[in-house]
N, C-alpha and C positions, 0 to 999 in steps of 0.2 A: 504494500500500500504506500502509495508517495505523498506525498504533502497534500496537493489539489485533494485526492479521496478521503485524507484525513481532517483535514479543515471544513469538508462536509460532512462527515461522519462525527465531528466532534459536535458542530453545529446542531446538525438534526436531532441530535442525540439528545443534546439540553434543551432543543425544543422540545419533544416527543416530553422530559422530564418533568419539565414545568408543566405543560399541557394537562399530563394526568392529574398533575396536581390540583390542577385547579379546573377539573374537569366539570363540577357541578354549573358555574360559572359562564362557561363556553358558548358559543352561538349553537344550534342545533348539527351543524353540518361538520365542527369538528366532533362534538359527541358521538354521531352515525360515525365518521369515522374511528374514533377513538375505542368504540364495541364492535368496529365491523370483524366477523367471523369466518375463518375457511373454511373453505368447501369439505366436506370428509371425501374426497377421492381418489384412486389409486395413483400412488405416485410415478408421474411420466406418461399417462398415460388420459391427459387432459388440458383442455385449450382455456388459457384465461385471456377472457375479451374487456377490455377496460374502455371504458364510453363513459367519458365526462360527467355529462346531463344530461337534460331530457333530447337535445340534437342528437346527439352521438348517439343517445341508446336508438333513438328513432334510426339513424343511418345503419344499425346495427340488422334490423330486419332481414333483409335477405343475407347478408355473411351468415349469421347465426339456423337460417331453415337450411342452406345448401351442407354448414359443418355439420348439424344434425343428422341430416339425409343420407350424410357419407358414413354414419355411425360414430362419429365421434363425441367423444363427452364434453359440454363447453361450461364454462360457470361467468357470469356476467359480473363486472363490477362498477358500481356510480359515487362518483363523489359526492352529492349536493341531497337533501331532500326530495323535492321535484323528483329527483332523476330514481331514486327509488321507491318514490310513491308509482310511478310511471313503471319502472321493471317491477316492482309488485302485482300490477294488473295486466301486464303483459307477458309475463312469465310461464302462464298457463298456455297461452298461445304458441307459445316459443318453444315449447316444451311437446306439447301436442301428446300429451298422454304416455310417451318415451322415457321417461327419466333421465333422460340425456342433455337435460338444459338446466343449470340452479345460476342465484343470481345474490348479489348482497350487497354490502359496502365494499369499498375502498379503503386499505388501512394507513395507517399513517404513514411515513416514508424512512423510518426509521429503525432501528434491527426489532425492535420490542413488539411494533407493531407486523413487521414485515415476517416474522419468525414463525409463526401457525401458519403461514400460505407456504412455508417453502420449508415445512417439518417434511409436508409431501406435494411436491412442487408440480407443476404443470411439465407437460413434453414440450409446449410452445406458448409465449407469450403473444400476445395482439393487442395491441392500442389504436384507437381508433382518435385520428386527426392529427395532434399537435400536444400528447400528453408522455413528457418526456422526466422520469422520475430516477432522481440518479443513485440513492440509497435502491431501488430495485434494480435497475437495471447492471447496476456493478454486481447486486447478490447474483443475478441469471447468469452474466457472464462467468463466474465463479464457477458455476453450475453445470458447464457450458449447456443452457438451454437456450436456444431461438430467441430472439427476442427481436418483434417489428411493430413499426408502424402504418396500417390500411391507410388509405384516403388521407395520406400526407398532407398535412397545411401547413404550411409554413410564411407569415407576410413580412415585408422588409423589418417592418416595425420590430415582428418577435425577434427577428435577425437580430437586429441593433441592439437589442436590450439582452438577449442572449450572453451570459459570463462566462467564464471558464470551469462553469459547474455544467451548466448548459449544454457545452461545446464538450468536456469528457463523457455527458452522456450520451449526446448524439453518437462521437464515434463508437460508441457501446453497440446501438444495434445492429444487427444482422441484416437486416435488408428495410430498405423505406420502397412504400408504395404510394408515389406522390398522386396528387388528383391534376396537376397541372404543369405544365413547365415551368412555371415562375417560383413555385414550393418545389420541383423540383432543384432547381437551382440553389435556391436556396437552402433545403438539407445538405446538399454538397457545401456551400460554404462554410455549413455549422460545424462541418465536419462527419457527417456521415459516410461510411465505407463504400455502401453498395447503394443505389439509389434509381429506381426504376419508371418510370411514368404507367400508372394504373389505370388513372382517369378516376373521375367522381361519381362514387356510386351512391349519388342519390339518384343518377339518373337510367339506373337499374333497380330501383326497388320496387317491391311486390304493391299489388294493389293495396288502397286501403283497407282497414278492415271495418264493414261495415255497420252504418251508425248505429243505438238503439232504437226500440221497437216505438218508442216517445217522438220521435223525427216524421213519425207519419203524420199527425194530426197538425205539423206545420206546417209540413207540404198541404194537404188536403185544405189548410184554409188561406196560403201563399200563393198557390197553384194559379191564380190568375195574374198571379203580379213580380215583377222583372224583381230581382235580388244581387244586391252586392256585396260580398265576400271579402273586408277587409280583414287581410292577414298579418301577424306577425308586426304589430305596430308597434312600437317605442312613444315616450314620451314625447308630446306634442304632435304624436301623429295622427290620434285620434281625434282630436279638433281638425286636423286636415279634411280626415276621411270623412267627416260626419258633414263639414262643409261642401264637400265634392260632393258626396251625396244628396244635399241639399237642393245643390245645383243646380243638379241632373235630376231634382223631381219634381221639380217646376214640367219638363217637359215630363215626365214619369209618373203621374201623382200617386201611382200605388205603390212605388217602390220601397221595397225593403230592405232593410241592413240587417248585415251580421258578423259584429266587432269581435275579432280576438285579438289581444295583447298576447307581446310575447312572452313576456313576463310576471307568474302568479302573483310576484310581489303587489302587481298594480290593478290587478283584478276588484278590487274596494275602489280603489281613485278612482278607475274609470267608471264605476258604477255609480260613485257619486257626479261626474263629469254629466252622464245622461241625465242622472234626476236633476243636477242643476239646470240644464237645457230645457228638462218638462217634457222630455220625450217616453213615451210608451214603450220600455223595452220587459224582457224578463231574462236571469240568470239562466245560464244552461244549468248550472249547478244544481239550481231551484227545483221542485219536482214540476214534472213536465205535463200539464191540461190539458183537453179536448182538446179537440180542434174549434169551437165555438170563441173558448176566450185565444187563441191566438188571433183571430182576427182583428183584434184589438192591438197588437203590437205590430210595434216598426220596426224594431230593434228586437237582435240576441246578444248578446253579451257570453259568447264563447270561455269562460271563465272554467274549462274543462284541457286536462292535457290527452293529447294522443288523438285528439278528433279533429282537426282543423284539417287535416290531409284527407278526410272523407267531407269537412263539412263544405270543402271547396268546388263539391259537384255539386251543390245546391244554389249555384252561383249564376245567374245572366252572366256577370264580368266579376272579373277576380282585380282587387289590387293586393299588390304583394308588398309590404311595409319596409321599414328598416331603409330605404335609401331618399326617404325625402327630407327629412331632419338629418341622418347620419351618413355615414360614410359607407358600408358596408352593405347593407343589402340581406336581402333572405331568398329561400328556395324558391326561384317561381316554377319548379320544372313540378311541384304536384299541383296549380290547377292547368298547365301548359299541358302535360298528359292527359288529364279529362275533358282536352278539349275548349277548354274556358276561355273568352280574351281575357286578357293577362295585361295590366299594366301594372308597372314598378318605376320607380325613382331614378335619377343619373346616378346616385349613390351605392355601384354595386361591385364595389372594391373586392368583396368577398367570393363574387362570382361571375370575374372576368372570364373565369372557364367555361359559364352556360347561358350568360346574358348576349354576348354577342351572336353566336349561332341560331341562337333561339330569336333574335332578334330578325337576323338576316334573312332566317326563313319564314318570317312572318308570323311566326306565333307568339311576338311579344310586341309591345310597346314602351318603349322609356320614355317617359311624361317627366319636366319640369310640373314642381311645386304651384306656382302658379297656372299652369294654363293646367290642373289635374279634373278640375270640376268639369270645364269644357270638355275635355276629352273622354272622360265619363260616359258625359251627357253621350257622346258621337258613339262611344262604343255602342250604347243601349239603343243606340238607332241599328244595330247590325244585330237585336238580339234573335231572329229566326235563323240567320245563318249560322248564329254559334252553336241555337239549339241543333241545327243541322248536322255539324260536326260533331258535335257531342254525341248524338246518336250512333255514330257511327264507330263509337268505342275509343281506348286509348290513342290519343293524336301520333304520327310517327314523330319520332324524335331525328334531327338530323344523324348522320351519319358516324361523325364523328364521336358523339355522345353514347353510342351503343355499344353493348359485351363490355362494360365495366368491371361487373360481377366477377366476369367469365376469365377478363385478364388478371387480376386480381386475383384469385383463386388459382390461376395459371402458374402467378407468383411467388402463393405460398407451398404447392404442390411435394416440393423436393424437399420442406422442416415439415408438413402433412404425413408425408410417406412412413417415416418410424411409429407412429402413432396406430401401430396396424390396428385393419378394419376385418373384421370374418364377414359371412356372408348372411346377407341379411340385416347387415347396416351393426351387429353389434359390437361393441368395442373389444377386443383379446387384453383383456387385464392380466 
């Protein structure tokens, strides 16, 4: 061990010490971590998938049915609340009756913490994006087990701010599967070994899974009237979207909204934002009414995780958040698949990989902040032809954007292979 590993290993060490200490104290999400438990299973002979929060686990979907499929054992793990209230109700899914899917916290990054995950350790690590932990990734190399990164992200920013704790764990992992050439690039400068282009697999995930049996009586009292799908909105964006909508129902007057914030945190604010306005909305959260009193509301307020990617077929026109106040952007490729027009923000730093194709071929729009309401308005003038489209099933995605999964998996195929599989998908422990 040289200086660099020890002066983190000293570090973490007196954090991890204190932490316990004063564990009653804590925000909740070091807590979850602070109790997170390992998985009981055969040692080597099992895939740990680490996905951040609720993104990451969401991006997790197809990786996690195809490692399944193959017989392998995987165990999920999330750092934040959100992300395991989220892998709690989708565990059952993921699992599909197999026992082949468990899921938990994240433990600290410390040996204290670290020491029950790797009493009996995984055959292969997997991190999903940009979560790069260097008390684990030194234990794996020790270990020599496998150890990568899917759907690489890497942005100049992280670069920059990247230290020399950063940069010995990058060169740690085994292989990076970047989602872009620009995070490609970028893992190589941070100093990773081996570093491959995969592509972004969100624009191979499996459909949504569909909503509950309460989304009827929506539809049935909605059913005559256009709907707008703002997704994924940040602070101050919801006063955009509610003005675009506004707009656009002068020409519209039945039009309906349905607000989801990105973030649980602000699922109260924005609730009080509506009732300050005097608008007619109801919580998804809320128990779900006939179809009689829906026709009284304008507004939903999506204040639920893991639905937005199904509630975005219920949409005339989709706007996709996150780039008209900030810089970044969010997914617009789940209502882009269903078909939906699609507009989103100039702000979409996060997905120079899928905004411009998506662009070029006409399945999206990038609207400046002010002219959003107009352009709104113009979508809901083409709303027959998008129902048109939408009928006719998942939109194609250009070309470039396909077999994500497929390379990806390609990728991990040769640290898969020890993990033998028997026939019939069960795992040879």
């Amino acid at each position: 061990m040289d200086l660099l590993d020890f002066s983190y290993l000293a570090t973490i060490s007196l954090v991890g010490a204190v932490t316990r200490a004063c564990a009653r104290g804590l925000p909740e999400a070091w807590r979850l971590r602070l109790e997170a438990e390992a998985p009981d299973l055969p040692e080597g002979r099992w895939v740990w998938l680490h996905a951040v929060s609720v993104g990451e686990l969401l991006l997790a979907d197809g990786l996690v049915a195809r490692l399944r499929d193959a017989g392998h054992r995987v165990h999920l793990s999330t750092g934040t609340p959100a992300g395991l209230d989220l892998l709690a109700r989708r565990l059952p899914g993921w699992d599909g009756g197999t026992g082949r899917v468990s899921g938990g916290a994240f433990p600290l990054d410390d040996p204290a913490g670290l020491e029950p995950f790797l009493r009996h350790p995984p055959g292969l690590f997997l991190a999903l994006e940009t979560e790069l932990w260097p008390g684990l990734l030194q234990a794996l190399e020790a270990r020599g087990i496998p150890r990568m990164v899917v759907n690489g992200r890497l942005t100049e920013r992280s670069l920059q701010r990247g230290g020399p704790w950063l940069r010995r764990a990058a060169a740690r992992l085994s292989l990076v599967a970047a989602r872009d050439e620009v995070s490609a690039a970028a893992f190589r400068r941070l100093g990773a070994p081996e570093v491959h282009l995969g592509g972004n697999l969100k624009a191979d995930l499996p459909a949504p899974r569909p909503l509950h049996e309460g989304w009827a009586a929506l539809r049935e009292a909605w059913g005559a009237h256009p709907v707008i799908v703002a997704g994924n909105t940040v602070a101050a964006e919801e006063e955009l979207a509610i003005e675009a909508w506004t707009t656009a129902r002068r020409q519209a007057p039945g039009l309906r909204l349905i607000l989801a914030p990105r973030q649980p945190r602000r699922f109260d604010e924005v609730a009080e934002l509506l009732a300050d306005r005097g608008l007619a909305f109801r919580r998804a959260s809320a128990d779900w009414p006939a179809t009689a009193a829906w026709s009284a509301v304008d507004v939903l307020l999506l204040d639920t995780l893991g639905e937005l990617s199904a509630a975005y077929a219920e949409g005339t026109v989709a706007l996709v958040a996150g780039g008209w106040v900030a810089a970044g952007g969010h997914n617009p490729l789940e209502p882009v698949r269903l078909g939906v027009p699609t507009l989103v923000g100039p702000g979409f730093a996060n997905f120079e990989d899928l905004v411009p194709p998506l662009r070029d071929a006409g399945l999206l729009q990038v609207v400046a902040a002010q002219d959003l309401g107009g352009a709104l308005a113009d979508a809901l003038t083409d709303a027959l032809a998008a129902s048109a489209l939408r009928a006719k099933g998942v939109a194609p995605l250009p070309e470039a954007l396909r077999g994500t999964l497929d390379r990806t998996l390609g990728l991990l195929a040769p640290h898969l292979a020890p993990l033998a599989v028997l026939p019939m998908g069960r795992v040879a422990f």
